[in-house]
C-alpha positions as CSV (number, residue, x, y, z in Angstrom):
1,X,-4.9,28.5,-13.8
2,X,-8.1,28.2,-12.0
3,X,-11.4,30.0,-13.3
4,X,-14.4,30.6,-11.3
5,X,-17.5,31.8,-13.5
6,X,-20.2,34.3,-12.2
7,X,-23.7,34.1,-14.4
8,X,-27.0,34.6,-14.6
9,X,-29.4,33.0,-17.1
10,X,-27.8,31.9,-20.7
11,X,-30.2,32.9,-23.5
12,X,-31.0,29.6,-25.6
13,X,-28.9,30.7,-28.7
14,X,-25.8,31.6,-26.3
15,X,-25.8,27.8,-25.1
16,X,-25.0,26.3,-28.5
17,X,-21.5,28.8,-28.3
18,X,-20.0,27.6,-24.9
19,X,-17.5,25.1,-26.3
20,X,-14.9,27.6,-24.6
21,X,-15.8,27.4,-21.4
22,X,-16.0,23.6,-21.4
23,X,-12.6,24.1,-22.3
24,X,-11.8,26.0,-19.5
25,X,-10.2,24.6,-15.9
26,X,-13.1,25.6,-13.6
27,X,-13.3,25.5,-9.8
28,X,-16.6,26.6,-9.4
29,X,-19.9,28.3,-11.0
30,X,-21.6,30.6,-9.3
31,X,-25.4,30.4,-11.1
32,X,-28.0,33.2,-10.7
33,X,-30.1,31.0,-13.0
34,X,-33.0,28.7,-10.3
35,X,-32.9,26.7,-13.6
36,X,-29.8,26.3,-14.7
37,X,-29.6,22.6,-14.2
38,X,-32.6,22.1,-16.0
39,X,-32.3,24.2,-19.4
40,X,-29.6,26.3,-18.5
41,X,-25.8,26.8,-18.7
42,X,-25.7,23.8,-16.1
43,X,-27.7,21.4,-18.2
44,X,-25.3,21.9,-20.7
45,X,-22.2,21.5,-18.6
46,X,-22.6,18.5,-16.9
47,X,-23.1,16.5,-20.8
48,X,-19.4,16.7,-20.5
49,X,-17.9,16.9,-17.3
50,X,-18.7,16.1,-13.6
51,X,-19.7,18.7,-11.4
52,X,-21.1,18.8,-8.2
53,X,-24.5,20.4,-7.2
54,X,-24.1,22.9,-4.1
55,X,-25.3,26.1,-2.5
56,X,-24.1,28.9,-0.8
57,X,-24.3,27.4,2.9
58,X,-22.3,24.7,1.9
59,X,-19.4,26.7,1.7
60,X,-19.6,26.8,6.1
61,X,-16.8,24.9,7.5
62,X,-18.4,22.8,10.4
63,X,-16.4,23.3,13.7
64,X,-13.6,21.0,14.3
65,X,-13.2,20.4,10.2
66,X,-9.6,21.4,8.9
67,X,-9.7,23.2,5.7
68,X,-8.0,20.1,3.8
69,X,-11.0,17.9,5.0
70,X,-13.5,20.1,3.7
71,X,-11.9,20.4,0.4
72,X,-12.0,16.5,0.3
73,X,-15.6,16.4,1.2
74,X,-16.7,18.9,-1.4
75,X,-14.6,17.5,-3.8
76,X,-13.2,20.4,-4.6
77,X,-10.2,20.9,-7.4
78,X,-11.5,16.9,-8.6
79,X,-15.2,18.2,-10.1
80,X,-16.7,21.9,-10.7
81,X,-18.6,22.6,-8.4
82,X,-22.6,24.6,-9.4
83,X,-23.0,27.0,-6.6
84,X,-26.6,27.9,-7.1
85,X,-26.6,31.2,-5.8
86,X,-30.8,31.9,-5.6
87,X,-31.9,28.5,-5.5
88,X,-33.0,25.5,-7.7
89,X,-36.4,25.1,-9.2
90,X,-35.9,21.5,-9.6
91,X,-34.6,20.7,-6.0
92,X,-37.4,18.9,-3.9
93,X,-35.9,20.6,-0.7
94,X,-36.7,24.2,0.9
95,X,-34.5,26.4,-2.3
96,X,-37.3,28.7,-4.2
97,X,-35.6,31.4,-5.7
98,X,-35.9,34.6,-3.8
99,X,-36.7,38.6,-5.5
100,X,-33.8,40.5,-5.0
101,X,-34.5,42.4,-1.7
102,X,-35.5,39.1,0.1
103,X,-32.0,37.6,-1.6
104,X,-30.2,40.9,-0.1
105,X,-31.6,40.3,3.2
106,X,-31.2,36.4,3.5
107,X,-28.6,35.4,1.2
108,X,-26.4,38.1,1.0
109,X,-24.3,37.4,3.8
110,X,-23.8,33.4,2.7
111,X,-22.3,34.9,-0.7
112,X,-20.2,36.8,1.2
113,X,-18.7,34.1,3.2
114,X,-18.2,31.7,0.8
115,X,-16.7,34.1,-1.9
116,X,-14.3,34.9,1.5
117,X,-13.6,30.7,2.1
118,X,-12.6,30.4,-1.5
119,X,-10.4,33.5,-1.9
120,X,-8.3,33.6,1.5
121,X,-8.7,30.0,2.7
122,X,-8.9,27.6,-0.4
123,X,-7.9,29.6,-3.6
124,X,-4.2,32.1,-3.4
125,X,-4.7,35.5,-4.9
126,X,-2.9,34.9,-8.3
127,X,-3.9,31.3,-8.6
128,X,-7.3,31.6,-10.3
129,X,-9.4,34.4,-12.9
130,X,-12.9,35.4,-12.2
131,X,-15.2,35.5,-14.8
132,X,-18.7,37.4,-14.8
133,X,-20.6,36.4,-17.9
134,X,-23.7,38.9,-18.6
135,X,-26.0,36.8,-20.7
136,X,-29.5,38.2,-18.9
137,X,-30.6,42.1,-17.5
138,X,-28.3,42.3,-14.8
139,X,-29.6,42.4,-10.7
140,X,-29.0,43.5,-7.5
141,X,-27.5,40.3,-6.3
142,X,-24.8,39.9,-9.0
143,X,-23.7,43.6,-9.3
144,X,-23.1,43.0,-5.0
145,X,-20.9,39.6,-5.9
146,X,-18.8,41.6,-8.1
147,X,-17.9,44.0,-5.2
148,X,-17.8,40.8,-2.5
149,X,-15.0,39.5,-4.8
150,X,-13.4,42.9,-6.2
151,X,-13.2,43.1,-2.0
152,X,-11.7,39.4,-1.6
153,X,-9.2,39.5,-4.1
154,X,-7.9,43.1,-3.3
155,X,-7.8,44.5,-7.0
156,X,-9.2,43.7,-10.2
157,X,-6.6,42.3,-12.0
158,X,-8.0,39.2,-12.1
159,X,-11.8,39.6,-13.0
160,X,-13.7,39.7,-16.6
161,X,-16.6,40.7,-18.1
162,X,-18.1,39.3,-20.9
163,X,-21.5,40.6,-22.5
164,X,-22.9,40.8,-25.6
165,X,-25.8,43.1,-24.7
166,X,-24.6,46.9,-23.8
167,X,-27.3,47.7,-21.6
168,X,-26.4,44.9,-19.6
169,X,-22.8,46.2,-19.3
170,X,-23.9,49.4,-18.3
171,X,-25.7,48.6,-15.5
172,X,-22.6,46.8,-14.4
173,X,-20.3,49.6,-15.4
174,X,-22.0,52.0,-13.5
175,X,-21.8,49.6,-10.3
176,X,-18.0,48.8,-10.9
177,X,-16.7,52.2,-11.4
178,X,-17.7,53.3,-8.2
179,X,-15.4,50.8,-6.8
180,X,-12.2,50.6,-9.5
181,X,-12.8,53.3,-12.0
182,X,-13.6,53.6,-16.1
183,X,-10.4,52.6,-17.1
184,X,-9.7,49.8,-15.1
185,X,-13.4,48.4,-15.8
186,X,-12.8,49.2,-19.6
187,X,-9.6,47.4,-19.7
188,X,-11.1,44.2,-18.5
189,X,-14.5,44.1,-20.6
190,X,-15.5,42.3,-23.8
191,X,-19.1,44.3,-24.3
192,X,-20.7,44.2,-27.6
193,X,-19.6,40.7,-29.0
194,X,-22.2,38.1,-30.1
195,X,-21.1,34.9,-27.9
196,X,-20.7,32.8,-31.0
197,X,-18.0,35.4,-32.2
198,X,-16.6,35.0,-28.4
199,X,-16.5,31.5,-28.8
200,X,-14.9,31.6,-31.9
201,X,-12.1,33.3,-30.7
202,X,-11.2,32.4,-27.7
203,X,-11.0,28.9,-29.0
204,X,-8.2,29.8,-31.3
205,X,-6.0,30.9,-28.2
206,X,-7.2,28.1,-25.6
207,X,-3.8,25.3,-26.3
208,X,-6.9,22.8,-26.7
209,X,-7.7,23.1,-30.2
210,X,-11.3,21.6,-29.6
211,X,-13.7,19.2,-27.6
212,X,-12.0,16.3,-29.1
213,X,-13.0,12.9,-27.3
214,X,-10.2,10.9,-25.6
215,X,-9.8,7.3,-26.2
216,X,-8.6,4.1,-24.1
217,X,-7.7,1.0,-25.8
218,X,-9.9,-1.9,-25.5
219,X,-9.5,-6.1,-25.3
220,X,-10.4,-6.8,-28.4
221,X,-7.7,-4.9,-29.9
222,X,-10.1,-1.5,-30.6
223,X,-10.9,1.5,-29.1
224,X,-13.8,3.1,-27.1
225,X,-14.5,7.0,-26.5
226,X,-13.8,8.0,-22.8
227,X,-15.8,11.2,-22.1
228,X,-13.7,13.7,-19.5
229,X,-16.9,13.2,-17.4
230,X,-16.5,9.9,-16.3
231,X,-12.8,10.7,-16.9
232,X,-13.5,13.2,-13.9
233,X,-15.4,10.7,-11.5
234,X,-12.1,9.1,-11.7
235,X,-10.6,11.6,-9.7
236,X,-7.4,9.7,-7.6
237,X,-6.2,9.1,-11.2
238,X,-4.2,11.3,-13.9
239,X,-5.3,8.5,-16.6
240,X,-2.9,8.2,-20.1
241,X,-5.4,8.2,-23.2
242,X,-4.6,6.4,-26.7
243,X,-4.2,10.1,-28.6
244,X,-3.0,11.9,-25.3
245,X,-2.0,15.9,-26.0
246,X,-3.1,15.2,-29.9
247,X,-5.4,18.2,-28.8
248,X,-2.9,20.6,-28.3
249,X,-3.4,23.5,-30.8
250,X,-0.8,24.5,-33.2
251,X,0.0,28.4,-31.5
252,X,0.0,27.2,-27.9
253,X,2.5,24.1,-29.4
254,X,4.7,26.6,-31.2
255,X,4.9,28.9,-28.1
256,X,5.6,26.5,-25.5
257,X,7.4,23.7,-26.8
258,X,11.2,25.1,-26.3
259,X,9.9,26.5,-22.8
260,X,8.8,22.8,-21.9
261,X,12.0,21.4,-23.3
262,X,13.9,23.7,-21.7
263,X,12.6,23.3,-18.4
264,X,12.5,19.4,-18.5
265,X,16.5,19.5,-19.0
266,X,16.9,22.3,-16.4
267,X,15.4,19.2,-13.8
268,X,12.0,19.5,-13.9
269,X,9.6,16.5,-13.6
270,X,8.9,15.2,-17.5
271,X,5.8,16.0,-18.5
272,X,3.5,13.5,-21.1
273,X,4.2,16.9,-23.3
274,X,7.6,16.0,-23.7
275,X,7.3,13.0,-24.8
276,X,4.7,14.1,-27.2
277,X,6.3,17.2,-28.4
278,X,9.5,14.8,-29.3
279,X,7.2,11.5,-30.9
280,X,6.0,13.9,-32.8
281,X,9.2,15.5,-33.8
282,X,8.7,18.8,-32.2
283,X,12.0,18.4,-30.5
284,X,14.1,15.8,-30.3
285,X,14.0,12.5,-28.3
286,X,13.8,11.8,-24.4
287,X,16.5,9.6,-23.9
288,X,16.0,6.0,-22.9
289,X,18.0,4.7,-19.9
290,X,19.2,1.2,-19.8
291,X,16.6,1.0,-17.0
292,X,13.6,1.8,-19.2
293,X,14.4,-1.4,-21.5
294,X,14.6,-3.5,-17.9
295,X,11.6,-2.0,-16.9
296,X,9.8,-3.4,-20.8
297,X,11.3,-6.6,-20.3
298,X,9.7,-7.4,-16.9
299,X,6.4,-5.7,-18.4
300,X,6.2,-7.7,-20.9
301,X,7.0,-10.7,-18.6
302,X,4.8,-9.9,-16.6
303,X,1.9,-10.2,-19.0
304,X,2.9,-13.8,-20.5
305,X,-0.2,-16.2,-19.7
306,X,0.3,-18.4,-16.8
307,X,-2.0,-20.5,-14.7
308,X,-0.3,-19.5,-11.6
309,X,-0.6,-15.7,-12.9
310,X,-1.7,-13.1,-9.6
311,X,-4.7,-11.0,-10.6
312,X,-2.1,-8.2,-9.2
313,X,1.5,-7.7,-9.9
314,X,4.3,-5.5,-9.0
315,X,7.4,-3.7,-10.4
316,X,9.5,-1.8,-8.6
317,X,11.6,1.3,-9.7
318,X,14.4,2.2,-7.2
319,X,16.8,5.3,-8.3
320,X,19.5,7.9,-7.4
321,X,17.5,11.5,-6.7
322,X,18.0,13.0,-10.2
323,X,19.2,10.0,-11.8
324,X,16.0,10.3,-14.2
325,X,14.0,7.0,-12.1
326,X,10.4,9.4,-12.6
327,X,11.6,9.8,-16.2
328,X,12.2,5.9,-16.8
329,X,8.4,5.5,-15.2
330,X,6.4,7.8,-17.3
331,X,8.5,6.5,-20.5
332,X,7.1,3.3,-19.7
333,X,3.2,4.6,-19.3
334,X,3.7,6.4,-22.6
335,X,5.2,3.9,-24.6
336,X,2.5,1.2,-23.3
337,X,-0.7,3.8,-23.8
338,X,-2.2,2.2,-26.6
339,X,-1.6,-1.5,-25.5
340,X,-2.9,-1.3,-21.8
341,X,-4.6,0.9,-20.2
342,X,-2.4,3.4,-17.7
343,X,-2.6,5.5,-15.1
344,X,-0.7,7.6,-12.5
345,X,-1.9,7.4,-9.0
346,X,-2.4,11.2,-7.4
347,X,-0.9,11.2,-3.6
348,X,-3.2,11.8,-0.8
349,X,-6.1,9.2,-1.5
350,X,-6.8,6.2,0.2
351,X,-6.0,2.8,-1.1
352,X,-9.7,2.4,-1.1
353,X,-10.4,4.8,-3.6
354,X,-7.9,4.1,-6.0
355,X,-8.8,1.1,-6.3
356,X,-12.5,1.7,-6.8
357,X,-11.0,4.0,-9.5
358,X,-8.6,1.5,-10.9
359,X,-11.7,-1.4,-11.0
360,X,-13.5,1.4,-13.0
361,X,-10.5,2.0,-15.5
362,X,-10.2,-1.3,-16.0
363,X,-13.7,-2.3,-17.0
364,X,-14.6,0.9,-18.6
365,X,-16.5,0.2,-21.9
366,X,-15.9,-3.1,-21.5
367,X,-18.4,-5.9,-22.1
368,X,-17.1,-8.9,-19.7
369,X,-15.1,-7.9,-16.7
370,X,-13.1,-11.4,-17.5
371,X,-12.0,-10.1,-20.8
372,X,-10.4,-6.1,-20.0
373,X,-6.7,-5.1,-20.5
374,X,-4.7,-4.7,-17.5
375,X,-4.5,-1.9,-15.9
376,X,-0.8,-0.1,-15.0
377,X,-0.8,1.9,-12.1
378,X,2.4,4.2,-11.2
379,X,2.7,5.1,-7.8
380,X,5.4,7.5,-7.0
381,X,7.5,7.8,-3.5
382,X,4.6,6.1,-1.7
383,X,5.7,4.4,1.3
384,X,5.5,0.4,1.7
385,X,2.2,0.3,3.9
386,X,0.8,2.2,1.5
387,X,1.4,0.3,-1.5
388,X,0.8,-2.9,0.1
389,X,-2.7,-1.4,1.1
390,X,-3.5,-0.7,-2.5
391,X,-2.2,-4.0,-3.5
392,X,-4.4,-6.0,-1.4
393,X,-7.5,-3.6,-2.4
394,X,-7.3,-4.4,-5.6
395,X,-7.0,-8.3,-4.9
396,X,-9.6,-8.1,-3.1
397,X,-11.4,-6.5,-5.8
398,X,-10.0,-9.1,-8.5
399,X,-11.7,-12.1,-5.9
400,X,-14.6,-10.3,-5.5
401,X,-15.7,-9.9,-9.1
402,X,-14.4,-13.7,-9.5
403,X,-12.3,-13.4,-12.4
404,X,-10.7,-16.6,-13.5
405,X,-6.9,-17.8,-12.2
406,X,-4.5,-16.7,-14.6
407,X,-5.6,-13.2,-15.5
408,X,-3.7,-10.6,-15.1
409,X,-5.9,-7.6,-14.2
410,X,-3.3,-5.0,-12.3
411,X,0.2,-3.9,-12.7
412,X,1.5,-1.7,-10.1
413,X,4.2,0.0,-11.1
414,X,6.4,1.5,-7.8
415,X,9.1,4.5,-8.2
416,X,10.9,5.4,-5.6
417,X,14.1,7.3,-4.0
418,X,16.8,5.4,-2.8
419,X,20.4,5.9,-1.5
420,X,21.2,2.2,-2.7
421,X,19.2,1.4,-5.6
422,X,21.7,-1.1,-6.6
423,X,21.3,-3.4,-3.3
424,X,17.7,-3.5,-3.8
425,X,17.6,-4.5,-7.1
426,X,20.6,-7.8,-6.0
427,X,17.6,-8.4,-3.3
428,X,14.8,-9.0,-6.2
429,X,16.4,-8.9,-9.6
430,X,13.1,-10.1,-11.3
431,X,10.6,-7.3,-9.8
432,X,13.4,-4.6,-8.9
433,X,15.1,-2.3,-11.2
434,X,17.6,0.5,-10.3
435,X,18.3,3.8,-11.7
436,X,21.9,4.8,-11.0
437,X,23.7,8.3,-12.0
438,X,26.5,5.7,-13.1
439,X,25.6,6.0,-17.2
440,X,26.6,2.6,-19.4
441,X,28.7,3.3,-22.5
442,X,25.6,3.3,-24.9
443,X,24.1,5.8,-22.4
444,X,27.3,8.1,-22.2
445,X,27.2,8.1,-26.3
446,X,23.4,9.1,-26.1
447,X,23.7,11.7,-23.5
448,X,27.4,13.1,-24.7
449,X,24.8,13.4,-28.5
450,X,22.0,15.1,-26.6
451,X,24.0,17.6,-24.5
452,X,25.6,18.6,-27.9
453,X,21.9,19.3,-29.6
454,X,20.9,21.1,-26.2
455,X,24.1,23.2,-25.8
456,X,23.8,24.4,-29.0
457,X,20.0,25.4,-28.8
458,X,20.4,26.7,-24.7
459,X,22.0,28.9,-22.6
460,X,24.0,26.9,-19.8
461,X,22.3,27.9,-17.3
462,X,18.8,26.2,-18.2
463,X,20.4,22.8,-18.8
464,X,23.0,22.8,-16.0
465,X,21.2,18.7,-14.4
466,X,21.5,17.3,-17.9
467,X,25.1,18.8,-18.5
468,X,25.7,17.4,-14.6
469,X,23.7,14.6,-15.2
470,X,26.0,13.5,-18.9
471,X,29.3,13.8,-17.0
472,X,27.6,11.3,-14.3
473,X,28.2,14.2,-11.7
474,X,32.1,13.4,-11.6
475,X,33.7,16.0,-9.8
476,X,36.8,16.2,-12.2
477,X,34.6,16.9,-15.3
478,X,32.5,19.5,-14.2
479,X,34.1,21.8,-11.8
480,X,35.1,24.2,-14.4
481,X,31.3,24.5,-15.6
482,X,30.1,24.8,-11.9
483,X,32.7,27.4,-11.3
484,X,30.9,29.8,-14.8
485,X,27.6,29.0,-14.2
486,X,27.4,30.3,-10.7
487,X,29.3,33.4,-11.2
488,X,26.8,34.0,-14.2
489,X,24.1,33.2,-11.5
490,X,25.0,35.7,-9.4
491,X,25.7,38.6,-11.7
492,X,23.7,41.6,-10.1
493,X,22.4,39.3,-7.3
494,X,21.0,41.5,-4.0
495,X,23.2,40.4,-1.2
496,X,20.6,41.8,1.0
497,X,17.8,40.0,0.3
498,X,15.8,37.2,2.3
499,X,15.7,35.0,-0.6
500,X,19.9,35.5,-0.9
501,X,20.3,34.3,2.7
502,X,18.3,31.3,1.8
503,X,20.6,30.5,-0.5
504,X,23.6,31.2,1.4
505,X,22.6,28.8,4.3
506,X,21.4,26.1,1.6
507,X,24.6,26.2,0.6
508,X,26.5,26.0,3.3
509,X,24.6,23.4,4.7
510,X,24.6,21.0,1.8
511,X,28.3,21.7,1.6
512,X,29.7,20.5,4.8
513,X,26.6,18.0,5.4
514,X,26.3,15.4,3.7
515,X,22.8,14.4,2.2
516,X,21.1,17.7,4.1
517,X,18.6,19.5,3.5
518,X,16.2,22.0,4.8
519,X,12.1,21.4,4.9
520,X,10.2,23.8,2.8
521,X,8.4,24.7,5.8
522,X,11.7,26.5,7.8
523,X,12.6,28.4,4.1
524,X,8.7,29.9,4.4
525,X,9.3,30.7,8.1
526,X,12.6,32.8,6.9
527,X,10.5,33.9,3.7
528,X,7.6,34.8,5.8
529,X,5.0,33.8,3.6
530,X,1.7,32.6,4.8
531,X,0.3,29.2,3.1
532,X,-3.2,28.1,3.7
533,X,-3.9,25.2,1.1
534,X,-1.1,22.6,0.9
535,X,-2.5,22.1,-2.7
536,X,-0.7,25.5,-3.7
537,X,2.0,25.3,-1.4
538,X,4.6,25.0,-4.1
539,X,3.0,27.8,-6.1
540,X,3.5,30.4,-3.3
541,X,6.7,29.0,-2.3
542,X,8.4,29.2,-6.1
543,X,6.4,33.0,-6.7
544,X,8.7,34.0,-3.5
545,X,11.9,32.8,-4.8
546,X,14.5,34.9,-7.3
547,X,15.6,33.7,-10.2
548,X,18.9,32.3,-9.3
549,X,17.0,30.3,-6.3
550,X,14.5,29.1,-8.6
551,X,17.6,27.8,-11.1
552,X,19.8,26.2,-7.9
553,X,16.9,24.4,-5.8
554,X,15.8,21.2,-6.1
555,X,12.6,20.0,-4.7
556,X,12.3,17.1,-2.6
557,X,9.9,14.7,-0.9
558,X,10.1,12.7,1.6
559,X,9.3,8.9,1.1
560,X,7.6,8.1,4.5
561,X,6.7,11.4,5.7
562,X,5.9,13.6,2.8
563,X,7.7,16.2,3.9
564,X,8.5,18.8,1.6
565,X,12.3,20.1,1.2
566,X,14.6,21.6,-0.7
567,X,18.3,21.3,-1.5
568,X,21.0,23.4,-3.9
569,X,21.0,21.2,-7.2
570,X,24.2,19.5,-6.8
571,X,26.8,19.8,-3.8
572,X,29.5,21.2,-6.3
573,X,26.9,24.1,-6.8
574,X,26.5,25.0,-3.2
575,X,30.2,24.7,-2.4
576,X,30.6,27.2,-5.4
577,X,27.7,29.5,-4.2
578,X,29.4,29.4,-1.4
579,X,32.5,30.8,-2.7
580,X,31.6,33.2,-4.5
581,X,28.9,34.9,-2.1
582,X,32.1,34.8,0.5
């Protein structure tokens, strides 16, 4: 969840009791404080993370810009961004802070613009918590951005005041109430606390236990702090740490670890908290495929010392959708963490920047760009252009920064969807594997252990891919499960419902055609739902479905064109559906 902040000026003693809010996942600051950036809240901020300076008029969309381009050039979602709301005292252009009538009459109508870009345009209702911290007498033009968002966002379910002084709160109480009424203002207001007691504890409930500084390995066999700022300016990369999720704190672990388990063996994408939660003997092991120890081999292959050795190399993961090839990949990250450095590749950046980002990575703390670790990059369902456009980037790069023949400086790990995994692994044994949902007899003794464990821990229904996946999705053997599992499914189902005929003609599509399925965009025709940010596409998608569509889909992407689909899990499950819904 997102959180965008609302503030005035921070009293000096409040700034040494902010470690919560630097824990916090923030889109954006609005600042009433000119000098925030200087000795305020701002100053603060920006020792540990990026953030981008802005004001209010640069939330205007220039004609002919598509909201995804301006999110790209803001940089939105990759750094906060400081919205300084009545200027900058340390800005050399034309931003003097204004009195408050001057600020109603010129800057009013900015705030309410680009409160209205980020709620309807950039940010879904539901997706994000706004939070007005009181630290200073409170004015005119923050009481007015309360209403502009209590407006926005339709409600006040999702807004919070904090402050420690009660005058301050009243002023704002008596300015909210005429809008939502005492109770619900009451209901949604810390007043009276000293921030350090704030601080305090809301830290004991944030699943980050504290600050704690991340760490990359290093060449000489060492380590070197990586501060989340520069972590940040590394945006086109979800980048693997030495002590990654050591963090976590001990309550938001013992809440959430059977709820990640559980929805990791219902066919969710594996998390790096799975394989924490089970290193650490939280739960028990993620199962390594035959496939992970082919993947190790040519790793490690790939990093004995050669004269002819490319400055870039490549591996190639091809698997069955579902066969766990995603799972074999991030395995292989985790496992190699603390020996090179690692790195998923976010979709949607150019080549260029990833591999200014990747260059970065590699010589991060480093002393001698000819002496670094190499750097292993996945990139998942990417097309071949693409890839070969990063490749050569980063070769480029290598030549550029003349590092010696022989060094290995890149590993680019590929996975990727295929109908014949198999065939393209016979083309290049030595930089292909495949990921099949044929299981060896070690793998069938592993999963047949596992699906006893889970079975015994689970209901059914939240581990029906693993339970499909152990009996390698053999008609014969599974039938009988498929048959329970949907009738349990569809205990109490509403026949009438949108989200039911969804189902139905998933179901009877995958069932009499082969390989089909149906582009997310058609379901959210039928669904109605109106999307405006492909970024929380799937969010408003999944908040539509019921909970038998959410347990039955499975969610697809396109390898070439990126479009989004779904499918019913399995076509014995939408044969079944079928069936039963008559």
């Amino acid at each position: 969840k997102w959180y965008i902040l609302v503030t005035n000026q921070f009293q000096p003693d409040d700034l040494s009791s902010i470690a919560f809010l630097l824990n916090m996942n923030i889109f954006c600051v609005f600042d009433f404080d000119p000098d925030s950036k200087v000795s305020g809240f701002c100053s603060k901020y920006i020792q540990h993370h990026a953030a981008n300076m802005h004001f209010m008029q640069n939330y205007k969309i220039p004609d002919g810009m598509s909201i995804g381009d301006f999110v790209s050039h803001l940089h939105l979602f990759e750094q906060t961004s400081w919205i300084f709301c009545n200027g900058r005292n340390d800005y050399q252009g034309n931003e003097s802070p204004s009195d408050e009538i001057t600020w109603i009459k010129t800057k009013m109508t900015l705030l309410r613009d680009s409160v209205s870009l980020i709620c309807k345009q950039i940010l879904p209702i539901g997706t994000f918590t706004v939070v007005l911290l009181l630290t200073s007498p409170v004015e005119k033009p923050l009481l007015h951005t309360f209403n502009v968002f209590f407006t926005d966002m339709e409600g006040h379910d999702d807004i919070i005041c904090i402050s420690e002084s009660e005058d301050n709160y009243q002023k704002w109480q008596h300015f909210a109430e005429l809008s939502c009424g005492t109770e619900t203002v009451n209901r949604s207001s810390v007043v009276g606390m000293k921030m350090s007691h704030v601080n305090a504890t809301l830290q004991r409930i944030q699943h980050v236990t504290t600050r704690a500084t991340k760490h990359l390995s290093t060449h000489v066999k060492g380590q070197c702090p990586f501060e989340t700022r520069d972590e940040e300016r590394m945006y086109s990369l979800e980048i693997l740490s030495v002590y990654h999720c050591d963090e976590s704190s001990d309550d938001f672990i013992e809440a959430e670890k059977e709820n990640i388990e559980r929805q990791f063996y219902h066919g969710g994408r594996v998390s790096w908290m799975n394989f924490w939660l089970a290193e650490k003997k939280f739960v028990g092991d993620v199962i390594q495929r035959d496939a992970y120890w082919d993947v190790s081999k040519l790793l490690s292959d790939t990093q004995k010392w050669s004269i002819d050795q490319l400055a870039v190399n490549s591996i190639n993961i091809y698997h069955h959708p579902g066969s766990g090839g995603s799972t074999v990949a991030r395995q292989v990250l985790w496992n190699n963490r603390k020996d090179l450095r690692c790195a998923v590749v976010k979709p949607s950046y150019s080549a260029t920047i990833v591999s200014e980002h990747a260059v970065q990575l590699r010589e991060y703390e480093e002393k001698d760009s000819q002496k670094c670790l190499p750097v292993l990059l996945l990139v998942e369902d990417c097309d071949k252009e693409h890839l070969d456009d990063l490749k050569h980037e980063l070769e480029v790069a290598s030549y550029t920064k003349k590092i010696a023949q022989g060094t290995l400086c890149f590993i680019l790990l590929s996975c990727r969807r295929s109908h014949n995994p198999e065939k393209m692994c016979k083309d290049l044994p030595l930089q292909n594997v495949a990921v099949t949902h044929k299981l060896s007899k070690e793998e069938k003794r592993q999963f047949a252990g596992k699906r006893q464990k889970l079975e015994e821990q689970y209901q059914p229904e939240f581990i029906l891919t693993f339970v499909l996946m152990s009996e390698e999705f053999e008609h014969k053997k599974i039938v009988k499960y498929v048959e329970q599992f949907v009738k349990h499914l569809l205990q109490g189902i509403d026949h009438g419902s949108v989200v039911t005929r969804l189902i139905r003609y998933v179901a009877l599509l995958n069932t009499y055609v082969q390989n089909s399925f149906i582009s997310q965009s058609h379901c959210e025709t039928l669904l109605a739902l109106t999307i405006h940010m492909d970024r929380f596409r799937q969010h408003t998608f999944e908040r539509s479905l019921s909970e038998p569509a959410k347990l039955v889909f499975i969610h697809l992407r396109d390898d070439r064109t990126y479009i989004e689909s779904i499918r019913i899990i399995h076509p014995f499950v939408a044969k079944e559906i079928l069936q039963q819904l008559g």
